[in-house]
C-alpha positions as CSV (number, residue, x, y, z in Angstrom):
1,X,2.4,-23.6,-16.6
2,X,-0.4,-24.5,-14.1
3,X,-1.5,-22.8,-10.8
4,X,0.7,-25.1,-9.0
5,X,3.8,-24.1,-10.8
6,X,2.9,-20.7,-10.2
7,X,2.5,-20.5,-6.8
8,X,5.8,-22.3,-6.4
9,X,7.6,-19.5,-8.4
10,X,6.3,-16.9,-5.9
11,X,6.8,-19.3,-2.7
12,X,10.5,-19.3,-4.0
13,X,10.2,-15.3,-4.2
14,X,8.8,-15.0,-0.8
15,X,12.0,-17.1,0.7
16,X,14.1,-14.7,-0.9
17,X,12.7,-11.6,0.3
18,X,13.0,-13.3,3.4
19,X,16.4,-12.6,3.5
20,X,15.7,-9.1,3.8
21,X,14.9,-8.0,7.8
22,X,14.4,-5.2,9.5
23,X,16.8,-6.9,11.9
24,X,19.3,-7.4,9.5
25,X,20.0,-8.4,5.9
26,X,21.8,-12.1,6.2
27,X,22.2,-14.4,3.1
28,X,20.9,-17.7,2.9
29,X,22.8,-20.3,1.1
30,X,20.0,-22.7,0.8
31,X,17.5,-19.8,-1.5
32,X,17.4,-20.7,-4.6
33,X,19.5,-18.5,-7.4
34,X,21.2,-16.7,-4.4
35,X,24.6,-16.4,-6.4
36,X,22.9,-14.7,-8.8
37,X,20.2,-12.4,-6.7
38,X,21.4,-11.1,-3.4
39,X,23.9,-8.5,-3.9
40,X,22.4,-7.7,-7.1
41,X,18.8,-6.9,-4.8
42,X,20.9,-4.8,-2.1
43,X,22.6,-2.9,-5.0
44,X,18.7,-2.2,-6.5
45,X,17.6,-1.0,-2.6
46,X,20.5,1.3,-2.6
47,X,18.9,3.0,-5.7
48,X,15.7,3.1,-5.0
49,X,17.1,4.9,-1.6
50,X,18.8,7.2,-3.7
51,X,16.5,7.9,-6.2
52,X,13.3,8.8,-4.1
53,X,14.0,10.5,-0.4
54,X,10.7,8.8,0.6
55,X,12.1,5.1,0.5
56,X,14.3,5.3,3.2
57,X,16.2,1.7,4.3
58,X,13.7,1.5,6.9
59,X,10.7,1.6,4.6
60,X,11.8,-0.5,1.9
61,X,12.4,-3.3,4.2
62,X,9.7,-3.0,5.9
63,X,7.3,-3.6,2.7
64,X,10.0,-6.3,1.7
65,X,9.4,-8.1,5.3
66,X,5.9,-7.6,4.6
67,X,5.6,-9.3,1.2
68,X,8.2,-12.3,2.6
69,X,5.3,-13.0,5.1
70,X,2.8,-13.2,2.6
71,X,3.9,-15.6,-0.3
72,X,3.8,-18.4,2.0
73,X,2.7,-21.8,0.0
74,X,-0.5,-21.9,2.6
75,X,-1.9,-18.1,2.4
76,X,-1.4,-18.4,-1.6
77,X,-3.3,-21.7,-1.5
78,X,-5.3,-20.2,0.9
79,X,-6.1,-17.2,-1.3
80,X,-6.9,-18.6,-4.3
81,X,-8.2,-21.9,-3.5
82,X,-12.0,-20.4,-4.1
83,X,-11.6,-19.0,-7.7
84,X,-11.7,-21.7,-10.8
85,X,-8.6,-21.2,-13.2
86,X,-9.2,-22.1,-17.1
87,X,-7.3,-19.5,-18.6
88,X,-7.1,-21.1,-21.9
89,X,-6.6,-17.8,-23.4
90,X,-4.0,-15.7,-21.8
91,X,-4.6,-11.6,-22.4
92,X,-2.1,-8.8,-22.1
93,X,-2.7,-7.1,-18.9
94,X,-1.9,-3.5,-18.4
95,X,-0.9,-2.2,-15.2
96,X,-0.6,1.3,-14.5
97,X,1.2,1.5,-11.2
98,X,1.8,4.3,-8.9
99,X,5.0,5.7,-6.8
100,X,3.7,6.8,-3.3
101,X,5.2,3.3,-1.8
102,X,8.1,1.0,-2.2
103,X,6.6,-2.1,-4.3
104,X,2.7,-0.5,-3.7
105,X,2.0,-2.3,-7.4
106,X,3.2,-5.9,-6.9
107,X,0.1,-7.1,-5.5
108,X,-1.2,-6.2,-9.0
109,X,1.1,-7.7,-10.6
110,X,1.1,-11.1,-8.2
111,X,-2.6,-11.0,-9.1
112,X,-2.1,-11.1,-13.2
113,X,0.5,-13.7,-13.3
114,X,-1.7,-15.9,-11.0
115,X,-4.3,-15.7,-12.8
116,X,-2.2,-17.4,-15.9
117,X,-2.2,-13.9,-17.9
118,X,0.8,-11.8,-19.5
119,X,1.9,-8.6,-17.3
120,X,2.5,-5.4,-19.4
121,X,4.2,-2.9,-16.2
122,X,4.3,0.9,-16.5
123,X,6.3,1.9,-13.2
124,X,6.3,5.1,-12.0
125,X,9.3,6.7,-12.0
126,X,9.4,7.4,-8.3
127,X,9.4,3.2,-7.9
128,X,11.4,1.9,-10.3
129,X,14.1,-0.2,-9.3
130,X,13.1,-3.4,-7.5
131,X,10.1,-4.9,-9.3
132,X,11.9,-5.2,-12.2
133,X,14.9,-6.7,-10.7
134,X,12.2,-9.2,-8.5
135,X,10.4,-10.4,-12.2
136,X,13.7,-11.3,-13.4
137,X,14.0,-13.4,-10.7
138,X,11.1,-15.1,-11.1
139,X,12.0,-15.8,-14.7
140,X,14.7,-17.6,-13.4
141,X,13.3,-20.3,-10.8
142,X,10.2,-20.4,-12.8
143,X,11.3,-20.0,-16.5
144,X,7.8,-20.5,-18.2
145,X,7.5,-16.8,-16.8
146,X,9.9,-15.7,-19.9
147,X,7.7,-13.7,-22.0
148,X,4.8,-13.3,-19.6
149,X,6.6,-10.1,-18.1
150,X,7.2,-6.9,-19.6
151,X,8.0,-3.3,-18.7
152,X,7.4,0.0,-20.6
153,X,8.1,3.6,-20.3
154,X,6.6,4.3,-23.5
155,X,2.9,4.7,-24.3
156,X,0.8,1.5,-23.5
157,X,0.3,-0.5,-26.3
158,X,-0.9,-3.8,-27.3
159,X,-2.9,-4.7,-24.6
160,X,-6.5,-6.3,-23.6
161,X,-7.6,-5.0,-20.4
162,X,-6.1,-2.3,-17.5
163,X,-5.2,-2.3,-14.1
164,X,-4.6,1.9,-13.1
165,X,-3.8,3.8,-10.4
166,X,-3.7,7.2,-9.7
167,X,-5.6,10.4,-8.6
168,X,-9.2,11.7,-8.7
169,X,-7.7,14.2,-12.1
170,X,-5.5,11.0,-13.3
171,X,-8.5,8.6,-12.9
172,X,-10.7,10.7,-15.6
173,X,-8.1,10.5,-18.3
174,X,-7.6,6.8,-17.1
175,X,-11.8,6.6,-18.0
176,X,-11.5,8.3,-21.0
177,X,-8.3,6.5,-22.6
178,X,-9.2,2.8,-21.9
179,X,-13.0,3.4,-22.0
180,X,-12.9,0.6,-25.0
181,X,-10.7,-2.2,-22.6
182,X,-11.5,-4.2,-19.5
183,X,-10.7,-1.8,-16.7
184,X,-10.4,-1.6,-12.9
185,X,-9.5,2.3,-12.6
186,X,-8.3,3.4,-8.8
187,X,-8.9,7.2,-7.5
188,X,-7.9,8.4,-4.0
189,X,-9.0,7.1,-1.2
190,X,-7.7,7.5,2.5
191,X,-7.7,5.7,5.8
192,X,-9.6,6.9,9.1
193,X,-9.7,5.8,12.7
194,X,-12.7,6.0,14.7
195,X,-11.9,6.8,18.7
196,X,-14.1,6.6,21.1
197,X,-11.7,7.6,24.5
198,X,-12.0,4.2,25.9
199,X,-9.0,3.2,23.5
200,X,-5.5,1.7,25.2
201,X,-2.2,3.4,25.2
202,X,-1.4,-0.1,23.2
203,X,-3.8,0.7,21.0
204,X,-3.6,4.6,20.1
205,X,0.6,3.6,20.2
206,X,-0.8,0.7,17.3
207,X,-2.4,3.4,15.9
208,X,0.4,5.5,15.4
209,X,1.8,3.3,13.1
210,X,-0.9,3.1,10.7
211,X,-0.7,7.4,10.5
212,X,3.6,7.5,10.3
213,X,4.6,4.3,8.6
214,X,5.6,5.2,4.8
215,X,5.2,9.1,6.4
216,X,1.9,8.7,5.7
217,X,2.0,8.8,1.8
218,X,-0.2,5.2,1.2
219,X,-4.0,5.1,0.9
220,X,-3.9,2.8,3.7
221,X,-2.5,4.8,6.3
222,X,-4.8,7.0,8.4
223,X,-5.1,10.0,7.7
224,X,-8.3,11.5,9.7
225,X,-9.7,10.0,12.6
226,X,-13.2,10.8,14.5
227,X,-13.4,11.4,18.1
228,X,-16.4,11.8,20.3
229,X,-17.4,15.5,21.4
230,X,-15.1,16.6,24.5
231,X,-12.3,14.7,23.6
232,X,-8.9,14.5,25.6
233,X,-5.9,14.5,22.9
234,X,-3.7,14.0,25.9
235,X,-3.9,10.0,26.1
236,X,-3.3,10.7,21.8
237,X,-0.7,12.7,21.7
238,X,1.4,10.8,24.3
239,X,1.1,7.5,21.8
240,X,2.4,9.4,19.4
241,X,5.3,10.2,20.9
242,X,7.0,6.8,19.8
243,X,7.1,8.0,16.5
244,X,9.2,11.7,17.4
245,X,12.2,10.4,15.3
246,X,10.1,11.0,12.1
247,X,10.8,14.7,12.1
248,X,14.3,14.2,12.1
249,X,14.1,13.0,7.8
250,X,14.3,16.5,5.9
251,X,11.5,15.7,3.3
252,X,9.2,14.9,6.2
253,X,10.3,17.8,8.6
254,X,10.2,20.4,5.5
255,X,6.5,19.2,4.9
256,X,5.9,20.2,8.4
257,X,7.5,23.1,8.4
258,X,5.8,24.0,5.8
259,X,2.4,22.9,6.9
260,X,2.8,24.4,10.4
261,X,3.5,28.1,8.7
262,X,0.5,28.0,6.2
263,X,-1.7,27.3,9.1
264,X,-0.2,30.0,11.4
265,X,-0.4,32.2,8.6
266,X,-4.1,31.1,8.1
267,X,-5.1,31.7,11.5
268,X,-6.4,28.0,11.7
269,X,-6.8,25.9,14.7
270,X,-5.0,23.5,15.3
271,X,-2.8,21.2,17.9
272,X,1.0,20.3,17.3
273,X,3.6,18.2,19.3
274,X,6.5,19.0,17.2
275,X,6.2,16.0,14.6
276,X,2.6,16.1,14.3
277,X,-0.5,18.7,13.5
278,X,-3.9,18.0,14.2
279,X,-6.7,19.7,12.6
280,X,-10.5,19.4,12.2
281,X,-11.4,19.5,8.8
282,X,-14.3,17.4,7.2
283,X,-11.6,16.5,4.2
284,X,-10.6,13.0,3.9
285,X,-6.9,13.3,2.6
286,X,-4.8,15.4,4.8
287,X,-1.4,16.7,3.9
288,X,2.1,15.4,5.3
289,X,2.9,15.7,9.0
290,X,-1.2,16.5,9.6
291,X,-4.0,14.8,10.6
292,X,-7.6,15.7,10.5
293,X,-10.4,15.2,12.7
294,X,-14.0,15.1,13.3
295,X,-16.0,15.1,16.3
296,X,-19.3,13.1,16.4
297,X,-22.3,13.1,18.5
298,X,-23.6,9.3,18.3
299,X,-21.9,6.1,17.1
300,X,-25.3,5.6,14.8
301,X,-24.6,9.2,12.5
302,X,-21.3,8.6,12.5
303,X,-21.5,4.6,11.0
304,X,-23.8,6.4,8.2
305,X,-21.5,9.1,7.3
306,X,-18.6,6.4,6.7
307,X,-21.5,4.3,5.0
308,X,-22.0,7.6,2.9
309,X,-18.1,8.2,2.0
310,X,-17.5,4.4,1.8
311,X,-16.0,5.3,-1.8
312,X,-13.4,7.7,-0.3
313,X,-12.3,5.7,2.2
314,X,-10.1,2.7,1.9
315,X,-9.7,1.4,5.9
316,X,-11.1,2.3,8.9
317,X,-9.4,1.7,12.0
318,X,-12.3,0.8,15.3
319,X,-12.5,-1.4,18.1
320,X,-15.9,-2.6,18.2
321,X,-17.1,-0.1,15.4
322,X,-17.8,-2.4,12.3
323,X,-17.9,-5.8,10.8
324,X,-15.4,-4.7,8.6
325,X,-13.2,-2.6,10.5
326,X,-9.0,-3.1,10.9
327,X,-7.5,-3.3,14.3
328,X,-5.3,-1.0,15.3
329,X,-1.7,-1.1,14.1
330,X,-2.5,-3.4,10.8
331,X,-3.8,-0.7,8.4
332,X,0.0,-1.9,6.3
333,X,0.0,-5.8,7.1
334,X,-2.9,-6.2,4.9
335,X,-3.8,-9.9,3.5
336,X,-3.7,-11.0,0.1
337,X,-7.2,-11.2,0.0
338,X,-7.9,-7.8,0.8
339,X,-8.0,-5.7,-2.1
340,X,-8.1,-2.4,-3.0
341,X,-11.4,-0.7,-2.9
342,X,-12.9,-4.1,-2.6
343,X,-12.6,-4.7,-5.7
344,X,-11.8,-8.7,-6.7
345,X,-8.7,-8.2,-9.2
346,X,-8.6,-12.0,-9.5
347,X,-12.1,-12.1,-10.0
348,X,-12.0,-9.1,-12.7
349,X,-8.9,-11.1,-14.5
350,X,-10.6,-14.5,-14.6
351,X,-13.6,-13.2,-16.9
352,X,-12.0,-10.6,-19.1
């Protein structure tokens, strides 16, 4: 099976995920395997809402939209039209996904089977319903996938090299255990913002969707943001407001709760609008239904402390800050070339 072939396989994926809107689910007769797929699919996103309180409807389709938009035949040619493919050997590629997400592994995963290698998939068990359900459909319009895609609950075995993610604690063992294999090992990181009070209500409303979306639980949402000394949270909070519905889902409004009591109980500072805490804190990863913040007294200290924490951090937010900065509101509609932590997985596949 060549590049081509492959890329065809996930085009044919992508069309089918289409299907799936935040407007509306609709089938379309002209999809290839339909019969076979579609109700099968909304049976496996009933579960998955079932099975973890996190992956509401709302959620699920939206990362389902998201990955419709991207396996496109032009950003998949586009993406990997700069690497050379000669994978005359195919290896057994581990991958160690996590749960905090609906489908937060599959880039992973696209990234093996592109790269003409076998996929060996540990799930976690908070996301384990639709990437399964999506490989089997891939064996189907693209058969010469049979045998290239397996899943495991057991202990890893058999493999050559390791794709894992998890926590800082998680990440040691990770070290330890496949210390002998090709690795790319993945430890926390978070998102920030960086205001400076000249920002739009269409952009601190942007914003407010790279804190909320997925209720904050990805490494890609913000979760601190820097202001300038003196800062008005007035214009901030009022952007926020967009989102008030969030508190109305238990699991998030019990977090908050929560939250909101240990800090009263504390004595800590800190700003609320009924869905939403803010607190300074110099910490990066801030717990559910908060947000830290930082004040800063130049735009020079402040470019070297994120220079300094670059390895904690996995986006940050800016108008005007960096060269590599996200505007607001994309934080969760990354490309396929951006990876995570920077790190090239194609690259790291191609020469193991």
């Amino acid at each position: 099976m060549d590049l081509q072939q492959r890329i065809n396989a996930f085009e044919k994926l992508g069309r089918f995920l289409g299907q799936f809107q935040q407007n509306g689910i609709v089938k379309n007769e002209t999809i290839e395997a339909n019969d076979l797929f579609f109700d099968g699919f909304k049976h496996q996103l009933k579960l998955a809402q079932e099975y973890n309180g996190w992956f509401t409807n709302e959620n699920v389709i939206f990362s389902l939209e998201n990955w419709s938009k991207a396996l496109t035949h032009k950003n998949m040619t586009q993406w990997l039209g700069k690497y050379r493919f000669n994978t005359k050997n195919p290896q057994t590629v581990a991958i160690i996904m996590a749960g905090n997400i609906p489908l937060v592994g599959f880039h992973d995963f696209l990234c093996v089977l592109m790269s003409g290698h076998k996929v060996l998939v540990k799930q976690s068990s908070n996301d384990k319903h639709l990437l399964p359900f999506l490989a089997k459909y891939l064996e189907v319009v693209e058969p010469d996938f049979k045998g290239k895609i397996a899943f495991t609950e057991e202990k890893l075995d058999h493999f050559d090299a390791v794709i894992a993610t998890g926590s800082d604690n998680t990440a040691r063992y990770f070290e330890y255990y496949f210390k002998n294999k090709p690795s790319i090992i993945r430890k926390n990181r978070n998102s920030v913002a960086i205001l400076t009070g000249n920002e739009t209500k269409d952009q601190l409303e942007a914003l407010s969707d790279d804190i909320f979306r997925y209720y904050g639980l990805g490494c890609r949402n913000v979760s601190k943001f820097f202001v300038p000394k003196a800062y008005n949270f007035d214009n901030f909070f009022g952007a926020m407001y967009k989102w008030h519905p969030i508190i109305n889902q238990s699991k998030y409004a019990n977090n908050y709760d929560y939250n909101k009591a240990v800090y009263l109980m504390s004595e800590f500072d800190m700003l609320e609008n009924g869905f939403l805490m803010i607190k300074e804190d110099e910490s990066y990863a801030s717990p559910i239904a908060t947000l830290f913040y930082e004040s800063y007294d130049s735009t020079e200290n402040l470019q070297k402390k994120i220079a300094t924490d670059a390895q904690r951090i996995q986006c940050v937010v800016a108008d005007g800050f960096t060269a590599r900065e996200i505007p607001f509101g994309q934080t969760q509609n990354p490309n396929l070339w951006d990876y995570a932590d920077d790190v090239d997985t194609i690259e790291f596949l191609l020469e193991i």
